[in-house]
C-alpha positions in Angstrom: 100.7 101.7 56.6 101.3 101.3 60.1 104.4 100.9 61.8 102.6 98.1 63.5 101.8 96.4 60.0 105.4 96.6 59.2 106.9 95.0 62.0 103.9 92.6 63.2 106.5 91.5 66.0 105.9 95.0 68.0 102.7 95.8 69.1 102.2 98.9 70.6 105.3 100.8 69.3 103.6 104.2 70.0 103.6 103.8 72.9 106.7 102.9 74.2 109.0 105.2 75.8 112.2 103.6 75.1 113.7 100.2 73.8 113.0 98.6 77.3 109.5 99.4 77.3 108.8 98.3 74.1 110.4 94.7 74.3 108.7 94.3 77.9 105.5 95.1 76.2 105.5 92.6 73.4 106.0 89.1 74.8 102.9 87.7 72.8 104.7 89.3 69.8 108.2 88.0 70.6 106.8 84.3 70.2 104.6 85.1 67.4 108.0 85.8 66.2 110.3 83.1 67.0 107.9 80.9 65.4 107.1 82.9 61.7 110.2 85.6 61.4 113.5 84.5 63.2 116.2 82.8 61.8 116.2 80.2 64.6 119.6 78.2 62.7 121.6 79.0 65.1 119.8 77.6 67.7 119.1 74.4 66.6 121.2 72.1 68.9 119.1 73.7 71.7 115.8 74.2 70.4 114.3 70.2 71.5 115.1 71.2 75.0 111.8 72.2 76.5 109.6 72.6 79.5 107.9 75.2 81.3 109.7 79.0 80.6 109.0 82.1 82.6 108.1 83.3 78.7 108.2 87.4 79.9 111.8 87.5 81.6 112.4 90.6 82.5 113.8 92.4 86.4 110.4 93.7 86.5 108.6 90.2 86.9 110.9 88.7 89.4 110.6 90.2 93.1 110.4 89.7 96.6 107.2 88.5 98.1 105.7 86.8 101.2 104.3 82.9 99.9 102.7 79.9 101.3 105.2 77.2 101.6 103.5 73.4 101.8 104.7 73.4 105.0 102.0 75.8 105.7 104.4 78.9 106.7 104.5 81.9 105.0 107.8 83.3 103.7 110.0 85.9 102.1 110.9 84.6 98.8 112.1 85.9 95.5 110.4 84.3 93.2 108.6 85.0 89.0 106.0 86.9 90.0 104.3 87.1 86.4 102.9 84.1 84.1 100.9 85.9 82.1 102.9 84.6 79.1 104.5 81.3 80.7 104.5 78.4 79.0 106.0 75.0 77.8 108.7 76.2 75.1 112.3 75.7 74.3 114.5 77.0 77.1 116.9 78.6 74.8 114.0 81.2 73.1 113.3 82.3 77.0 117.1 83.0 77.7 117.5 85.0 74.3 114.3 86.8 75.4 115.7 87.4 78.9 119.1 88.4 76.9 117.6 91.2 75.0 115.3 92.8 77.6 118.2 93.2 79.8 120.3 94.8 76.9 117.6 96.9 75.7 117.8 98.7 79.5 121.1 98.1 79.9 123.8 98.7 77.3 126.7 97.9 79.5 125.5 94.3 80.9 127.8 91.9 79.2 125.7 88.9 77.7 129.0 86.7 79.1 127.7 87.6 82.3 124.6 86.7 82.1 125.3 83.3 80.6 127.6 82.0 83.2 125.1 82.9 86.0 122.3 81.3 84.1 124.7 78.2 83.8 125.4 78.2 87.1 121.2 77.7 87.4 121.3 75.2 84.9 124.1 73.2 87.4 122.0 73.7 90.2 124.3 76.4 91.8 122.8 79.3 93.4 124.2 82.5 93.7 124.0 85.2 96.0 121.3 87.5 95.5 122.5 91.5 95.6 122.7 93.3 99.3 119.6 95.0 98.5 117.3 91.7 97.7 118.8 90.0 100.6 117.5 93.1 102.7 114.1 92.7 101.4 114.4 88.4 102.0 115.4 88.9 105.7 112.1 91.5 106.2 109.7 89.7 108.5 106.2 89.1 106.4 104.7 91.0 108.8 106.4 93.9 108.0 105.8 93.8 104.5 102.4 93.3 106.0 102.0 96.6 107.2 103.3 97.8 104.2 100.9 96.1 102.1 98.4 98.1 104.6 99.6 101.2 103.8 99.2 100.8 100.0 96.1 99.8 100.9 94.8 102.9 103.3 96.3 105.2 100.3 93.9 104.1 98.1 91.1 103.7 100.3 88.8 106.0 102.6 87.5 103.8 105.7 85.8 100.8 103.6 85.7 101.8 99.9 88.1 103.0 97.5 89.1 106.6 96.4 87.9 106.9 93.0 90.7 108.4 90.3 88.9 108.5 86.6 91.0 106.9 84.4 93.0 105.0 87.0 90.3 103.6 89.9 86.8 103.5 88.5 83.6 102.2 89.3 83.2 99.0 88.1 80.4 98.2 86.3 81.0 95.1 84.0 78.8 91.8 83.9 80.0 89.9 86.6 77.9 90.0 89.9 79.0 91.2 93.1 77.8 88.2 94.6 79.8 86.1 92.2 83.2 88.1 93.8 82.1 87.7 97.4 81.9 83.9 97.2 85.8 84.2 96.4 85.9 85.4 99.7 84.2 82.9 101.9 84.0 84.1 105.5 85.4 87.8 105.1 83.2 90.9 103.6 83.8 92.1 100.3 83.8 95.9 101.3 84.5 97.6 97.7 84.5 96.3 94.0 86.4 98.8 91.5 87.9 98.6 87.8 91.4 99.1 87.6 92.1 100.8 84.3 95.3 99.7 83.1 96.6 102.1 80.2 99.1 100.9 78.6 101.5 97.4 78.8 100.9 94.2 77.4 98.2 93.7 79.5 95.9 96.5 78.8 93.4 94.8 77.5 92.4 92.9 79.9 89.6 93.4 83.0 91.3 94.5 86.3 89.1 94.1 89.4 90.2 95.2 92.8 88.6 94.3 95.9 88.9 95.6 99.2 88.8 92.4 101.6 88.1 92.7 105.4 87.1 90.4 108.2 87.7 89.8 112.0 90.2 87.0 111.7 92.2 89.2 108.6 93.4 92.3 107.2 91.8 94.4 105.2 94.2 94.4 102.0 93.2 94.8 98.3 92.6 91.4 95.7 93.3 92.0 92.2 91.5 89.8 89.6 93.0 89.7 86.5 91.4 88.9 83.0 93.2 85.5 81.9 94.3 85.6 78.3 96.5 83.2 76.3 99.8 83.3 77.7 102.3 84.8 75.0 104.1 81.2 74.8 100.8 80.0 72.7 102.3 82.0 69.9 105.4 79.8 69.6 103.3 76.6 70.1 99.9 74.5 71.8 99.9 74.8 75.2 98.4 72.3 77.5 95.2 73.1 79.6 95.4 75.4 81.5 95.3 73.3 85.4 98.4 71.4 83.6 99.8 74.3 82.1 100.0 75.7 85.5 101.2 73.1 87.5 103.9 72.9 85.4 104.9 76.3 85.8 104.4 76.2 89.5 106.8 73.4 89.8 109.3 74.8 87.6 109.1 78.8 88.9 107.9 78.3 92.8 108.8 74.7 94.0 107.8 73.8 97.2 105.0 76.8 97.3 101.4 76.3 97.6 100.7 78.6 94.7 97.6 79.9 96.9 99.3 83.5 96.6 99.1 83.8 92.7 96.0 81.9 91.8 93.8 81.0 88.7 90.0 80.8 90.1 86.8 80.9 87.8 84.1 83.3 88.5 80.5 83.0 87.1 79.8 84.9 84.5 83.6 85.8 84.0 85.7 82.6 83.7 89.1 82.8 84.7 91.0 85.7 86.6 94.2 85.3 88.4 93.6 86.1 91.8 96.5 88.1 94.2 96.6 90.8 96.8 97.7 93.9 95.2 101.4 93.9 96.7 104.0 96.6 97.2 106.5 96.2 94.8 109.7 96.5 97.5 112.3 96.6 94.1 112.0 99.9 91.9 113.6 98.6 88.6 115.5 101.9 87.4 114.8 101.0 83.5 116.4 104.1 82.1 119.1 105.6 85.1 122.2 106.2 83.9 123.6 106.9 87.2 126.5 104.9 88.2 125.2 103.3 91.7 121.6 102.2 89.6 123.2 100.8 86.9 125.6 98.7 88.7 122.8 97.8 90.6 120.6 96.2 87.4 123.8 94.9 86.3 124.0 93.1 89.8 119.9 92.1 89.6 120.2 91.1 85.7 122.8 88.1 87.0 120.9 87.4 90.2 117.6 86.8 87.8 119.6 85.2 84.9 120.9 82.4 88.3 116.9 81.9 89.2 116.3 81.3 85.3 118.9 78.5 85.2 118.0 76.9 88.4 114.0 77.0 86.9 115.3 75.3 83.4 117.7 73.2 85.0 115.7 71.2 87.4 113.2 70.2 84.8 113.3 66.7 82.8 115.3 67.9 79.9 117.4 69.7 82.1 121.0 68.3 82.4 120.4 67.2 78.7 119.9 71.4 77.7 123.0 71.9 79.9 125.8 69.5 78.6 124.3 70.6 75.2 125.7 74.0 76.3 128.4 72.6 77.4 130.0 70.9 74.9 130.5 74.2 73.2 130.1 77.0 75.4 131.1 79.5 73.1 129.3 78.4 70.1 126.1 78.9 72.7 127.2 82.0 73.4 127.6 83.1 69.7 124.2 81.4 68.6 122.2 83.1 71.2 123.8 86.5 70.8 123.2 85.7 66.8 119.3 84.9 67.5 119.3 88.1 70.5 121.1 91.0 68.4 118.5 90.1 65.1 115.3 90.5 67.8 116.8 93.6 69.0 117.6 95.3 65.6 114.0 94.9 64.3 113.0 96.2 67.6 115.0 99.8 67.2 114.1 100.1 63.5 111.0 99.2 64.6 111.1 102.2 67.3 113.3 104.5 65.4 110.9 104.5 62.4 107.8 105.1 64.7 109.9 107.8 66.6 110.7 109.6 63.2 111.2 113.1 62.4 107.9 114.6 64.3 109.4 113.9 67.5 
């Protein structure tokens, strides 16, 4: 029997490197569990709190990235850049999820810490984000422009893409090239190649990239991502999917147009998220142990844990989640770390048996 079969909760054990790894790869599984497997008691004066969560927390899905305000202007913001597995969903599972990634990488982040920034969210209170982030917020988009370009000319020669088996293919799937182009009214569709995606919880799924051009833009590389069934489906129904994402739009980036991280249907396809393929400005050290990295995280973890509560917070049910919390901010603290430490410990047997005596 699999190790899979024994813990259903951890897909793709074998092949996780660490702890992190394996927690930031199971998100589906992580709600398949809350729902069947956890002993959710604890929780239970928290649980009827719900609205749209970021359902994958983790440092690696928050980031800083140039958006379309409704004002019309495009900015620097920091914002979830991942809803693969968003969702409507108790608040409470998405801060015990965010609780455990975090101390998976990160053995000396105190969960205190991370609770009193997230309350601080939850009041509305914004903190400040770490030296580094506010570097990357006060960058003009044009100079995260030009990097974008040169991620771009890396993995292009002049107008097509430089071919890397197993990493950029040809593509050659169902949908039509003409089909892609119309995504693109007014520019020319250069170059159409499969991204092959080997591992993570997206894997599965079909990667497109196109290499976009025209005389009135840049030439930059689209991805188009396979939808799926966002992990949070597992806990419970989700609404359809325009709804679903309107309500995670308005929760995660308020007062954003949304154009930069789209759903679109394609003929023959159905839905892809549409996105330029962006340089990622933070590189998440998920296993450093060196002093200046770690204090980093540490500093990112509570920057990310402020952006969670401010996202939960401003929703419906809210203030009602939050003086819930606060009429006991300890017994929170106790019930989540209960609910957080149970997830974690069938995640390293779950590991440690796969690991075993072969490696």
């Amino acid at each position: 029997m699999s190790t899979e079969e024994k813990h259903p909760e951890f897909d793709q054990v074998s092949d996780s490197k660490n702890l992190s790894q394996l927690i930031r790869s199971n998100a589906p599984e992580y709600w398949a569990y809350m729902k069947k497997d956890a002993d959710l008691r604890p929780l239970k004066p928290y649980l009827g709190f719900e609205g749209a969560v970021a359902g994958d927390p983790h440092l690696g899905n928050f980031g800083p990235m140039p958006v379309m305000t409704n004002q019309g202007t495009r900015e620097m913001r920091f914002v979830n850049i991942d809803f693969d597995d968003a969702g409507r969903a108790p608040f409470v599972l998405d801060f015990v999820r965010y609780v455990a990634a975090i101390k998976a990488q990160c053995k000396q982040m105190k969960s205190e810490v991370l609770q009193e920034n997230y309350m601080l969210g939850l009041a509305g209170k914004e903190v400040a984000p770490p030296k580094q982030v506010q570097g990357f917020l006060d960058m003009k988009v044009s100079e995260y422009d030009e990097q974008a370009g040169q991620y771009c000319a890396k993995h292009c020669l002049g107008q097509g893409f430089k071919f890397k088996p197993g990493e950029i293919d040809h593509y050659d799937g169902k949908i039509k090239p003409a089909d892609i182009d119309k995504l693109f009214p007014g520019e020319q569709v250069m170059a159409i190649a499969k991204r092959v995606e080997s591992r993570g919880g997206s894997s599965d799924d079909i990667r497109i990239w196109v290499l976009v051009g025209g005389p009135h833009s840049r030439q930059r590389i689209m991805e188009l991502k396979q939808y799926a069934k966002p992990g949070t489906a597992n806990y419970q129904d989700q609404p359809p999917v325009k709804e679903w994402l309107s309500e995670i739009r308005k929760a995660f980036w308020p007062g954003l147009t949304g154009v930069d991280y789209d759903l679109v249907t394609i003929g023959g396809g159905g839905l892809f998220w549409i996105r330029e393929k962006r340089v990622s400005l933070i590189n998440v050290p998920y296993s450093s142990e060196k002093k200046h990295e770690v204090d980093f995280v540490m500093d990112l973890a509570a920057y990310d844990a402020n952006l969670m509560g401010l996202a939960h917070g401003g929703q419906a049910k809210g203030a009602d989640y939050r003086a819930a919390i606060h009429r006991d901010t300890a017994a929170f603290h106790q019930a989540a770390k209960d609910v957080e430490r149970a997830y974690l410990d069938s995640a390293r047997i779950a590991f440690q048996k796969d690991q075993g005596p072969h490696h």
